[in-house]
Backbone bond lengths (Angstrom), bond angles and torsions (degrees), N, CA, C in turn:
res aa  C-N    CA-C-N  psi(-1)  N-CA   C-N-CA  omega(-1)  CA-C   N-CA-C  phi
1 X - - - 1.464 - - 1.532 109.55 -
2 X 1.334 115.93 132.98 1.434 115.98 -171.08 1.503 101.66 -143.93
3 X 1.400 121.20 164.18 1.486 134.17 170.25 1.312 121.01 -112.23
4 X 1.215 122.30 118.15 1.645 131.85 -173.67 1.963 98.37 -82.54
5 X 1.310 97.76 141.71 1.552 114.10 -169.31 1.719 94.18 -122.37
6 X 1.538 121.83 95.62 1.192 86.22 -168.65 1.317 101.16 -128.91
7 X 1.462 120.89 39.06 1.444 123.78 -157.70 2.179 102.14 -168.42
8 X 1.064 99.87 130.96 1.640 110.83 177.68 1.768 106.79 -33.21
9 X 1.435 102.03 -54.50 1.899 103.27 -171.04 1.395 96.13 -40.81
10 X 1.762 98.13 -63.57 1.694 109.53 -151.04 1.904 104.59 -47.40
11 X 1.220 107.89 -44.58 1.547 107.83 -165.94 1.693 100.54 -79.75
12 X 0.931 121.02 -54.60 1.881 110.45 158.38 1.283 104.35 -17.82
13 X 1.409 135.04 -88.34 1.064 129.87 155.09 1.404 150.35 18.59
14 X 1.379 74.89 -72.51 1.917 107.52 173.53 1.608 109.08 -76.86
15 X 1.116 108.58 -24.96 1.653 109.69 -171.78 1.284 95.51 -92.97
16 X 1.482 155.97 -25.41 1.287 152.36 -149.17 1.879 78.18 -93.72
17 X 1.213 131.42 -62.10 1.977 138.03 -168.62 1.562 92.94 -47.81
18 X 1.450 106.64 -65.41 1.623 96.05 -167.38 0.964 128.51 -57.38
19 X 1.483 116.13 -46.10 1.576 122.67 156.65 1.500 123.57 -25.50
20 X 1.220 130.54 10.25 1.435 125.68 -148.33 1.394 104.83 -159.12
21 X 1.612 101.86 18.75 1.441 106.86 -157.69 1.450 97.48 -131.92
22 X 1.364 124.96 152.17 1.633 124.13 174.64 1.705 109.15 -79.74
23 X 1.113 102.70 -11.84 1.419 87.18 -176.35 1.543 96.18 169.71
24 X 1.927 105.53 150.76 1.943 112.05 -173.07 1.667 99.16 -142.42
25 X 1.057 115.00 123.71 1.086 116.22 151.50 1.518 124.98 -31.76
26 X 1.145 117.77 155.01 2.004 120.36 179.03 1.177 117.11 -168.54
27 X 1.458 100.42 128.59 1.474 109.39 170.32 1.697 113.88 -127.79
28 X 1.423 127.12 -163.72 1.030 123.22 169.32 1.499 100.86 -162.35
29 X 1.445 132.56 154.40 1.365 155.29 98.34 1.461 151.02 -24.84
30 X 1.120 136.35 62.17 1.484 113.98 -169.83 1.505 104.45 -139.09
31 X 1.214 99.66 -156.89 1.463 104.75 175.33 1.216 131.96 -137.22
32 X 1.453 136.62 116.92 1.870 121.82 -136.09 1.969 81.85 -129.74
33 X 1.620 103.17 131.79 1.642 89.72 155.24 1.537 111.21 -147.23
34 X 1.538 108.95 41.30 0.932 124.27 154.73 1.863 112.22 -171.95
35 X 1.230 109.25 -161.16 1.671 105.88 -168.84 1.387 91.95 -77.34
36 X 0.986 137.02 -60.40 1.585 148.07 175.41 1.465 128.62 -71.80
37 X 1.496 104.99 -28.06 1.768 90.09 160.23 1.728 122.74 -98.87
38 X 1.145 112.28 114.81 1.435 108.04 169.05 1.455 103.63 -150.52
39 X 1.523 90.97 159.37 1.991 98.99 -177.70 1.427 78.83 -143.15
40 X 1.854 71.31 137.13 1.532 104.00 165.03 1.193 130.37 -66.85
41 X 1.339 137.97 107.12 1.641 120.08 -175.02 1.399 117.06 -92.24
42 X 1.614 127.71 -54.19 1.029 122.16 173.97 1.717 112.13 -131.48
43 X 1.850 119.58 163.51 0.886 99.89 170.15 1.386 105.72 -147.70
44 X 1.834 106.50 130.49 2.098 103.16 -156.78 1.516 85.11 -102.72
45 X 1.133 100.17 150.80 1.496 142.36 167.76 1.307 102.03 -110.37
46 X 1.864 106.45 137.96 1.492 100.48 145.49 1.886 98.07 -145.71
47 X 1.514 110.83 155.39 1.561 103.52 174.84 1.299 100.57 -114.78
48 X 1.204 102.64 51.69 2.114 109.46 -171.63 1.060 111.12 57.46
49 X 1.389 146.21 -27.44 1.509 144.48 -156.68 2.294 88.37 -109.17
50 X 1.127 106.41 -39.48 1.389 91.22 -135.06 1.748 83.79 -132.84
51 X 1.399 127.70 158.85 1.553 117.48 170.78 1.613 87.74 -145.21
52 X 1.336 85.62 160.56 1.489 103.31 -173.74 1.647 107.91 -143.33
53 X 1.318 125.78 132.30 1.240 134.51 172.08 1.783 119.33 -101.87
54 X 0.955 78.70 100.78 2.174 73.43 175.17 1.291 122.88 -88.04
55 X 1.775 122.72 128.42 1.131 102.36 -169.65 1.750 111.18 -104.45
56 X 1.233 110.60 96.83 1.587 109.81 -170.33 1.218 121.11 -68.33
57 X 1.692 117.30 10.39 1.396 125.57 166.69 1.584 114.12 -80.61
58 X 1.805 90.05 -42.37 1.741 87.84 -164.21 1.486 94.58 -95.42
59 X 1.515 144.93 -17.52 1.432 127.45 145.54 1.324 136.22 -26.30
60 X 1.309 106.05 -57.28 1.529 135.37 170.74 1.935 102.27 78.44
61 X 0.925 111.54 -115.86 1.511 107.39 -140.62 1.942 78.47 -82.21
62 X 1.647 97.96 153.73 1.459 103.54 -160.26 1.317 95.75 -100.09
63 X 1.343 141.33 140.19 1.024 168.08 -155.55 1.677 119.92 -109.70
64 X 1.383 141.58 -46.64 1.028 141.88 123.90 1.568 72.82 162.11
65 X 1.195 113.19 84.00 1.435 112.84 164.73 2.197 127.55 -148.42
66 X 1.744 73.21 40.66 1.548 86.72 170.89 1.899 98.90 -150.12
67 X 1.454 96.32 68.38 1.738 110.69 177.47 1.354 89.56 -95.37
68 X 1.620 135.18 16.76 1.925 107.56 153.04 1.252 94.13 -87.57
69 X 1.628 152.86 -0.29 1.290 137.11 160.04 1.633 106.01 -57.49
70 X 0.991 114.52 -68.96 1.499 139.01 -164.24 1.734 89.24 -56.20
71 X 1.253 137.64 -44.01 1.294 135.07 -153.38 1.707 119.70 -72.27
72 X 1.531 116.20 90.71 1.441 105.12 163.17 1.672 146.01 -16.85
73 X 1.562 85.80 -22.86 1.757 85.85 -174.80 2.007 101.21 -104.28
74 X 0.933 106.55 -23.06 1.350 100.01 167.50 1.535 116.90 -102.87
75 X 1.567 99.58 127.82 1.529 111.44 171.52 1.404 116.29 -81.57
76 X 1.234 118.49 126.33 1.926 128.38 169.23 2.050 98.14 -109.70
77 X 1.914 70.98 115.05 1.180 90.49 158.49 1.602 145.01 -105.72
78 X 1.229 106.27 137.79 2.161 105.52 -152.55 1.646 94.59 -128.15
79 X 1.443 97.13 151.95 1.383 87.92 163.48 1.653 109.90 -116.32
80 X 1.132 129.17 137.73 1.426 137.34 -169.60 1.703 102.61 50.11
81 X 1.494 117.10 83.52 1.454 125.95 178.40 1.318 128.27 -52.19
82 X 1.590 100.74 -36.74 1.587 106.27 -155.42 1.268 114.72 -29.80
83 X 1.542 92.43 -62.38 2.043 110.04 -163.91 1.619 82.95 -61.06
84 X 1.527 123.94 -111.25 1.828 114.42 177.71 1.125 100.12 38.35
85 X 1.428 114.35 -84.69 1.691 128.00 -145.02 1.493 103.10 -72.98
86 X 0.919 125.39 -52.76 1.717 134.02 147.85 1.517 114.44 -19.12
87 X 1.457 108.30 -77.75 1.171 108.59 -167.36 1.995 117.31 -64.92
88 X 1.308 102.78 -31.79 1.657 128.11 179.45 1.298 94.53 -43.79
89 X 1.836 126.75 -69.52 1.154 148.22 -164.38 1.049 112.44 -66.20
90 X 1.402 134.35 -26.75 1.205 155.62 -166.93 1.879 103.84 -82.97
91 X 1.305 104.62 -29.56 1.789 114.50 176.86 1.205 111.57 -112.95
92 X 1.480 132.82 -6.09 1.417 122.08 -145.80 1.879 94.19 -149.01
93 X 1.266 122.16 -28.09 1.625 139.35 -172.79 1.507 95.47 48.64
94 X 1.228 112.15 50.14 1.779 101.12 176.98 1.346 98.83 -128.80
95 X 1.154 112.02 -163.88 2.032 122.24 -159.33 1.842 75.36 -132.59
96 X 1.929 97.69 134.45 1.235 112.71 159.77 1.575 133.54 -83.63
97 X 1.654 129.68 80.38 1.230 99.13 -164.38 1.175 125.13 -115.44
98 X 1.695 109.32 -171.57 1.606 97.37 -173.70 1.744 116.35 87.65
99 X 1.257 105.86 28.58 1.658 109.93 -172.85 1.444 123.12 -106.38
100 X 1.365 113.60 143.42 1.585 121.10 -179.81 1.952 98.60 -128.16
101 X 0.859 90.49 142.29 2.084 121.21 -179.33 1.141 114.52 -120.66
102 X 1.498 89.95 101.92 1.986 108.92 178.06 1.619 110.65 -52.37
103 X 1.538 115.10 -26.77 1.242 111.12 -141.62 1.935 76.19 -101.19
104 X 1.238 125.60 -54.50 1.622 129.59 176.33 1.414 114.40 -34.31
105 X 1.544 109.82 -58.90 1.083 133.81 -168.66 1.938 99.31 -72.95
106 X 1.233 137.69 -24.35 1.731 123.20 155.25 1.257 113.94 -77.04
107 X 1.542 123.25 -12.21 1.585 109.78 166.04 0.950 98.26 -60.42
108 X 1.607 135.94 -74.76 1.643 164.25 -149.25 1.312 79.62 -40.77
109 X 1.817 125.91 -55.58 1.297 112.82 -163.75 2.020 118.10 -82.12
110 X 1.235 81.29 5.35 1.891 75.87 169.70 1.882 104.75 112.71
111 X 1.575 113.24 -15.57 1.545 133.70 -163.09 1.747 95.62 -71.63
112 X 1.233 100.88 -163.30 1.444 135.78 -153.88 1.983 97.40 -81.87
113 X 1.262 111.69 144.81 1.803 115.90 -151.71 1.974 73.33 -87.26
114 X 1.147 127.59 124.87 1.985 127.74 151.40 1.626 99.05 79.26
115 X 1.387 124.90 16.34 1.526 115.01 -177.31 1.020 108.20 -12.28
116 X 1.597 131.50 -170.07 1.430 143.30 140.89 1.721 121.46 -121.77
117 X 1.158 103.23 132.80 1.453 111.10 -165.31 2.075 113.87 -35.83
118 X 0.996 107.18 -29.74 1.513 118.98 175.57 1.438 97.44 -67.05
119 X 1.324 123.30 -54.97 1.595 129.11 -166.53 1.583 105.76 -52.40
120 X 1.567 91.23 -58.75 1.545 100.98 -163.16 1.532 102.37 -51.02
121 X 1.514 120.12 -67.65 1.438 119.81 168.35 1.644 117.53 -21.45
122 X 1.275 102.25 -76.37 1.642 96.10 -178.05 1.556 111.08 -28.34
123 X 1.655 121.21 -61.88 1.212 124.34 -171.08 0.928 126.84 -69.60
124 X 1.885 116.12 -4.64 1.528 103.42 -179.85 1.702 100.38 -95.23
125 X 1.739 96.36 -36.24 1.841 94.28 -170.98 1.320 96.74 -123.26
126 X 1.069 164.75 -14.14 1.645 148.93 136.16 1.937 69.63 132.07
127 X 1.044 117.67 72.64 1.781 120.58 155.27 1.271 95.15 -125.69
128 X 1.312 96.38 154.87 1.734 127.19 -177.49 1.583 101.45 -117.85
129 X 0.984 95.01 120.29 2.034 105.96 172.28 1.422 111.38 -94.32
130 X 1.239 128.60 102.73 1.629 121.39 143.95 1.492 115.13 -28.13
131 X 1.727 102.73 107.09 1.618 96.97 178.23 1.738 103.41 -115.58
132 X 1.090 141.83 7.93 1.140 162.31 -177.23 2.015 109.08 -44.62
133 X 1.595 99.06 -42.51 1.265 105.57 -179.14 2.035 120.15 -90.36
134 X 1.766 99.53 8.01 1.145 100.08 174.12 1.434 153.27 -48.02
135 X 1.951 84.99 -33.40 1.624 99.26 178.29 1.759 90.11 -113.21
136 X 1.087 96.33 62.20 1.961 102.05 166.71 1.075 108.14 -81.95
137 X 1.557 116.21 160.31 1.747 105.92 -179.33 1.541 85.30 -86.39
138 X 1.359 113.19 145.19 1.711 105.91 147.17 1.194 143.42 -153.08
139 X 1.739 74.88 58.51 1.684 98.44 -174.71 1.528 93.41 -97.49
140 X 1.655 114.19 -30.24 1.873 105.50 -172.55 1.560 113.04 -87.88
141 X 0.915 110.85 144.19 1.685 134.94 178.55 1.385 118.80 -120.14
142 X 1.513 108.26 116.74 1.610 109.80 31.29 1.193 115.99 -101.32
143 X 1.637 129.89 174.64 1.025 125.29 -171.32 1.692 99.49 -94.39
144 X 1.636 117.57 163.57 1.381 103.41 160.07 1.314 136.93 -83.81
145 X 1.322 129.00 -167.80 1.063 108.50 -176.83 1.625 122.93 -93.32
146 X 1.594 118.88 -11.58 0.684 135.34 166.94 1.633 123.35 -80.64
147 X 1.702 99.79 -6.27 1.527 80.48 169.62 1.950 107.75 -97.62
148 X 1.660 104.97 -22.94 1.300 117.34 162.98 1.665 117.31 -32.13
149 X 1.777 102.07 -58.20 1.511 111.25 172.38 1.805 121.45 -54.58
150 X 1.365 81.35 -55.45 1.798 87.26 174.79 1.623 118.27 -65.56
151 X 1.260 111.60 -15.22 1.980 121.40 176.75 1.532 99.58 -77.64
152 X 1.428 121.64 -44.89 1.650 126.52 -169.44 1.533 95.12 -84.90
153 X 1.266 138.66 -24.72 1.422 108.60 179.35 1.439 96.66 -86.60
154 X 1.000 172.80 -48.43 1.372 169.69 -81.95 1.831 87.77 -125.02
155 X 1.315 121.39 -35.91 1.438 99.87 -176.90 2.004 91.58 -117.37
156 X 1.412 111.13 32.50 1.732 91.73 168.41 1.583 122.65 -103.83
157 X 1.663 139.35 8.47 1.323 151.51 144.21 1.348 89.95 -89.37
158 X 1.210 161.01 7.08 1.677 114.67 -173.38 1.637 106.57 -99.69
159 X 1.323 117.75 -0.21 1.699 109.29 158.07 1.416 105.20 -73.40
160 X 1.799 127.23 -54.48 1.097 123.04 179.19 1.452 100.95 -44.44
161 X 1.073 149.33 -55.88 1.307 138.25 -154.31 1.298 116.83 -56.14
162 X 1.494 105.12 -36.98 1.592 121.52 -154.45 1.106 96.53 -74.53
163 X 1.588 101.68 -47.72 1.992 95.98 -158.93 1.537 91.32 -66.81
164 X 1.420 123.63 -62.98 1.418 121.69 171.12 1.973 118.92 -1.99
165 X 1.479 93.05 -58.30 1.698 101.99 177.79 0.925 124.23 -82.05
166 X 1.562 116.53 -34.64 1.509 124.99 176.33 1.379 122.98 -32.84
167 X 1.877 98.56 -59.61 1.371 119.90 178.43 1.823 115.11 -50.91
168 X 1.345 78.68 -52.34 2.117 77.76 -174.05 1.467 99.32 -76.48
169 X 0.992 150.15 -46.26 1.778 148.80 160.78 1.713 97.44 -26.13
170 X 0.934 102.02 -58.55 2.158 100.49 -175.63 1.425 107.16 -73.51
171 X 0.981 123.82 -23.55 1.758 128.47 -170.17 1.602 102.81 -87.63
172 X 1.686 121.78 -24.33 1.009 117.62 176.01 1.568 118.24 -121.61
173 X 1.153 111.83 13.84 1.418 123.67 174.49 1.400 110.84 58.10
174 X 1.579 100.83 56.08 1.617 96.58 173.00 1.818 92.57 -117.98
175 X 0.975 143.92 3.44 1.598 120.21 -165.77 1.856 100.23 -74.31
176 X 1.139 137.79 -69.48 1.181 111.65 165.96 1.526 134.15 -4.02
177 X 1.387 94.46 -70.45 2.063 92.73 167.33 1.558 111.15 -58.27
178 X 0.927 126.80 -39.51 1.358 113.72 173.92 1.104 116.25 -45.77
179 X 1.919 117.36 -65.84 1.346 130.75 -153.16 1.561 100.05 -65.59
180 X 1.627 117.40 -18.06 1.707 128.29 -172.54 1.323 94.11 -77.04
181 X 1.299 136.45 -77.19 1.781 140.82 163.94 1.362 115.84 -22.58
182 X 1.230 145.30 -29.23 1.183 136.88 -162.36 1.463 104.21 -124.37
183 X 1.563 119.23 -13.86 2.043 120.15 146.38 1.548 105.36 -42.85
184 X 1.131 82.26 118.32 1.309 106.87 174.33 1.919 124.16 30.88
185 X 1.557 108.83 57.64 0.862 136.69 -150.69 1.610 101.80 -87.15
186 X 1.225 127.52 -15.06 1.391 132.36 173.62 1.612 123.79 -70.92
187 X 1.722 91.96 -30.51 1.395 106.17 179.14 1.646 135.83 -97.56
188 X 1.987 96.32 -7.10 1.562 103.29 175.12 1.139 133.90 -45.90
189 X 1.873 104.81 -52.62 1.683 112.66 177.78 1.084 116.60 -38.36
190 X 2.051 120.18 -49.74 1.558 117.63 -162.90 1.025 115.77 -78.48
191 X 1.491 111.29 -11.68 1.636 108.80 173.19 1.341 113.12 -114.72
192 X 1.323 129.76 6.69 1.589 134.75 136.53 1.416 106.11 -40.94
193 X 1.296 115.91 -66.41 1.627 137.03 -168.37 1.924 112.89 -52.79
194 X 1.125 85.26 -57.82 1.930 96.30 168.17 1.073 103.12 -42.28
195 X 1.537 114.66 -76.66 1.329 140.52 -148.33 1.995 94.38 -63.24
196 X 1.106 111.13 -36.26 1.701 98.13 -171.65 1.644 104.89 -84.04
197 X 1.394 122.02 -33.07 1.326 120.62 172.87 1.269 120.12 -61.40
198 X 1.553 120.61 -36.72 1.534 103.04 174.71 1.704 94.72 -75.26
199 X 0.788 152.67 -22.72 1.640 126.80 -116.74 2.210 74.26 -114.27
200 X 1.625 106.12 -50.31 1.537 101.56 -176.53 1.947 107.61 -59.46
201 X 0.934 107.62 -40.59 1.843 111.46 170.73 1.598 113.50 -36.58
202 X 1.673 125.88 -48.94 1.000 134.89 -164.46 1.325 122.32 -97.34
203 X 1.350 119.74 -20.77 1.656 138.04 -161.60 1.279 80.76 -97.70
204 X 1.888 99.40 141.06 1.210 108.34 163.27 1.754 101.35 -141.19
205 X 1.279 114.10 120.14 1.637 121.26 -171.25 1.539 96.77 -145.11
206 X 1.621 99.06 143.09 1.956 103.62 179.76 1.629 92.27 -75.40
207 X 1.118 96.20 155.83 1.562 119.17 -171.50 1.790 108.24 -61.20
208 X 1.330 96.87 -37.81 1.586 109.46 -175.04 1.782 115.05 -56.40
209 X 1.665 85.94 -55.97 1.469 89.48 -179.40 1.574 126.29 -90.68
210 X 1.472 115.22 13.23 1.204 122.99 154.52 1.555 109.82 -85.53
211 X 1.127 133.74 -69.78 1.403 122.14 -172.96 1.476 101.13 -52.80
212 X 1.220 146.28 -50.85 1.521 131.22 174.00 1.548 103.45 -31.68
213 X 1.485 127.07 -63.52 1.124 129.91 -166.11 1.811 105.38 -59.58
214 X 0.783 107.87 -35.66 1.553 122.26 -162.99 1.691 102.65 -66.02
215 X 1.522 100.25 -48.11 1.539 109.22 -178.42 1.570 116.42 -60.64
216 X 1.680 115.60 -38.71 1.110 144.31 150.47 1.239 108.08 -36.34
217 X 1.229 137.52 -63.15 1.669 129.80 -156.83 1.547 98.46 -83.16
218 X 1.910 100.33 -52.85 1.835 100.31 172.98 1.790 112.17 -34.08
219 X 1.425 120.16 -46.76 1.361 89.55 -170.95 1.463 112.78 -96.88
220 X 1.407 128.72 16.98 1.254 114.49 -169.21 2.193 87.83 -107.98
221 X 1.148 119.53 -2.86 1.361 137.55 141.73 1.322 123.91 -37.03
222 X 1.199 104.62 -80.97 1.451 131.22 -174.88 1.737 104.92 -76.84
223 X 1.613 124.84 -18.49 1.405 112.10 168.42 1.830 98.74 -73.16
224 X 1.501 113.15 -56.19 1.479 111.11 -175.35 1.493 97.86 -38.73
225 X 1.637 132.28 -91.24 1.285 105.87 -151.98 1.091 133.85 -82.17
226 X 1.360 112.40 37.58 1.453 127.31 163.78 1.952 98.82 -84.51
227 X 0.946 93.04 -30.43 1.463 107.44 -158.56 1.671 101.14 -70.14
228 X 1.078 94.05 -54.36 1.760 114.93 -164.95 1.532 102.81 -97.81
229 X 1.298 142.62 -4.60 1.422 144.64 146.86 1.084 101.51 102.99
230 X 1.426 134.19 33.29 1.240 143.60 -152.06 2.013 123.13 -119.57
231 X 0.780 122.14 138.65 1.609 112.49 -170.74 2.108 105.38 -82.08
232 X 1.060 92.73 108.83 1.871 113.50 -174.92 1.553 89.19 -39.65
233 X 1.410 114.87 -50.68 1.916 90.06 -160.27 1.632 106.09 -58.73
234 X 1.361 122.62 -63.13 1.305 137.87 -175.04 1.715 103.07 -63.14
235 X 0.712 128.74 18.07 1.899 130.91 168.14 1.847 79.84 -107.32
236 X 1.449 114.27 -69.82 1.587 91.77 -179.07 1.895 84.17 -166.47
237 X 1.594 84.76 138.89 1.651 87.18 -162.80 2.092 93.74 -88.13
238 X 1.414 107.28 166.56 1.256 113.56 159.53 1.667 120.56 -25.96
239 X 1.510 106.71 -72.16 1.257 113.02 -176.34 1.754 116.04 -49.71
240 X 1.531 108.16 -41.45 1.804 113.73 176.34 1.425 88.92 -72.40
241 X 1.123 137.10 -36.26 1.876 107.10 -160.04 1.662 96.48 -79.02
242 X 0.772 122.96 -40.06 1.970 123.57 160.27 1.335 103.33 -27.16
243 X 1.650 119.71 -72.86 1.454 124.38 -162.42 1.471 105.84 -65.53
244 X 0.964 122.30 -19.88 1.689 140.90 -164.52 1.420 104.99 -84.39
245 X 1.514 104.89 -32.49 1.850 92.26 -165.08 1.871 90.07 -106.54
246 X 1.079 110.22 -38.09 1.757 101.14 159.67 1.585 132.47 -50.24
247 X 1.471 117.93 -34.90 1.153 125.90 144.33 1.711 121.16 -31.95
248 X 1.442 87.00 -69.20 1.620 99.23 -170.60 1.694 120.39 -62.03
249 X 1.656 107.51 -9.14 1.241 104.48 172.17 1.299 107.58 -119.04
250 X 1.592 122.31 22.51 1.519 114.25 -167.93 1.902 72.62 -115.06
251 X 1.606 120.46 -35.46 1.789 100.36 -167.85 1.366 92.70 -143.89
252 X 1.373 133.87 65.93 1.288 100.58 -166.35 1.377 150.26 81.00
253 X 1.438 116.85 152.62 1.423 125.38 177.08 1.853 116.14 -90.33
254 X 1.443 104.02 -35.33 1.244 114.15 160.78 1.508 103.80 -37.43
255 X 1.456 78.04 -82.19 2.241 91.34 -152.14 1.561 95.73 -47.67
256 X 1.113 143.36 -55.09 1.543 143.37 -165.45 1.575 97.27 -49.85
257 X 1.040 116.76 -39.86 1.384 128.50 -159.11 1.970 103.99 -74.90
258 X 1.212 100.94 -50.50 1.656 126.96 149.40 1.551 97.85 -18.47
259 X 1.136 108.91 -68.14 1.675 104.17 -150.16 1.858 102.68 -94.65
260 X 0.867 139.30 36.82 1.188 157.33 115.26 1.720 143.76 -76.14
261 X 1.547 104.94 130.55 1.596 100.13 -172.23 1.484 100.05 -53.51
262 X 2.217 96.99 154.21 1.088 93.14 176.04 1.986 137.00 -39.52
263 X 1.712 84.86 -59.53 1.591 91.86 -177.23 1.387 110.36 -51.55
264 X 1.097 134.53 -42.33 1.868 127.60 -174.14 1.772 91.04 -62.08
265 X 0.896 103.99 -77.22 2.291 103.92 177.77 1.292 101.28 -26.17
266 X 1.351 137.78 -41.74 1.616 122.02 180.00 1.416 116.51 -74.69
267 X 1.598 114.68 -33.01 1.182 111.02 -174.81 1.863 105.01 -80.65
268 X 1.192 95.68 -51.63 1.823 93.42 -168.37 1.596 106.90 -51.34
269 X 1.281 129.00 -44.94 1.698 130.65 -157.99 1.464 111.38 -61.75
270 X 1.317 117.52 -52.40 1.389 112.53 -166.90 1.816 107.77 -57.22
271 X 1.049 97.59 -39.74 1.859 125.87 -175.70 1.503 105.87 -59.17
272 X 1.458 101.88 -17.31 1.660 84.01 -154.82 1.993 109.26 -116.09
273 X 1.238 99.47 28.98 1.395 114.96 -157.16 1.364 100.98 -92.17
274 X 1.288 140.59 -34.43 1.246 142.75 161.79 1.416 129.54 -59.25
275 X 1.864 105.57 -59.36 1.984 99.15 138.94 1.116 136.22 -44.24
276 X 1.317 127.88 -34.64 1.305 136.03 174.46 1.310 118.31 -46.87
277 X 1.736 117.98 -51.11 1.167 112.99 -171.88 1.491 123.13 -82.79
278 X 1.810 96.63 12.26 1.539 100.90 150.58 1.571 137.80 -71.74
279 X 1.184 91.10 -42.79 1.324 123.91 -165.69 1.690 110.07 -88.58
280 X 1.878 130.22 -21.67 1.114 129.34 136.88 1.210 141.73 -85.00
């Protein structure tokens, strides 16, 4: 059961309830066919009790009447944000804050490297998601009703999830690293991307004795998040431990160390002092 938002009053409305809430589930709809073009089509809410579908097609131009995105005191919870955060900004030109990632937050717990929101479900409570209506168009209107159905389940476990993670995140003293990963989490990739193009332009290492080194760092990687219960790609994937050890010979172990969230810099350094004195 869900509620269609399909008019400025109604979501005014709707934004005064959420506002008032500790925290909403979130998903989104749209349609992306390049890095810069995408439209937002829909966007579900749920506060566990109640879900709500907004239709930001038949609203049309946004008004500033979804400030529980924007709102510090309420947390929106998504699973795999990026696109979301994309598409959100894309209708609204505002910053989403205050966010937790079902799908981030089961690496943190030791799970599967990018799950998918259907997966994760199955594995926490043995549910099966109809995914059939995924590549729906839903830019045309009206929409059906079955893609309506399939838009409201996509955000109806992700409170269950949270509290689910919350608990083991506090029991093992990871929510900090989380809340560090998901600062300003819209903007990492493009400055992943910068950051590896100058840094591969300037490094110059024989091929031989970089992949030796590489194999070297991969497992002293993969010992940490064995260690710490953690998923190896997202502690630091293949491609970053590359940018990482080119760093470290283009400025140092410091500065490389620099460009990592705090919590990953605490775990990798102590560990990495024996490779190191290859690589200085």
């Amino acid at each position: 059961m869900f509620h269609l938002i399909e008019d400025s009053k109604d979501l005014k409305e709707l934004d005064q309830e959420l506002l008032a809430l500790d925290f909403v589930a979130v998903d989104t709809e749209f349609r992306r066919q390049g890095k810069d073009d995408i439209r937002l089509s829909l966007i579900q809410v749920s506060s566990g009790e109640e879900t709500f579908i907004i239709d930001c097609i038949l609203i049309g131009k946004y008004k500033g009447y979804c400030s529980f995105l924007s709102s510090n005191k309420v947390k929106k919870i998504f699973h795999s944000c990026r696109e979301d955060l994309d598409a959100l900004s894309s209708w609204t030109n505002e910053k989403v804050n205050n966010i937790f990632d079902t799908q981030l937050a089961n690496e943190f717990l030791g799970g599967v490297y990018s799950i998918g929101y259907q997966d994760l479900v199955f594995k926490l409570f043995g549910v099966s998601i109809e995914k059939k209506e995924t590549r729906s168009n839903w830019i045309k209107r009206p929409l059906k009703e079955s893609q309506l159905n399939y838009a409201a389940t996509d955000v109806q476990y992700l409170i269950k999830i949270y509290q689910s993670q919350l608990l083991e995140l506090e029991e093992t003293s990871k929510v900090i690293w989380i809340d560090q990963e998901l600062e300003n989490r819209q903007f990492d990739q493009t400055l992943s991307n910068t950051f590896e193009d100058k840094v591969i332009k300037k490094i110059k290492i024989g091929k031989d004795e970089e992949e030796d080194l590489l194999q070297a760092l991969s497992k002293r990687v993969n010992r940490i998040a064995k260690d710490y219960k953690i998923n190896s790609t997202m502690l630091l994937s293949k491609k970053s431990q590359r940018v990482f050890l080119r760093k470290v010979f283009k400025d140092g172990l410091d500065s490389a160390l620099d460009d990592l969230k705090d919590w990953r810099k605490e775990l990798l350094k102590p560990h990495f002092a024996e490779l190191l004195t290859r690589l200085t």
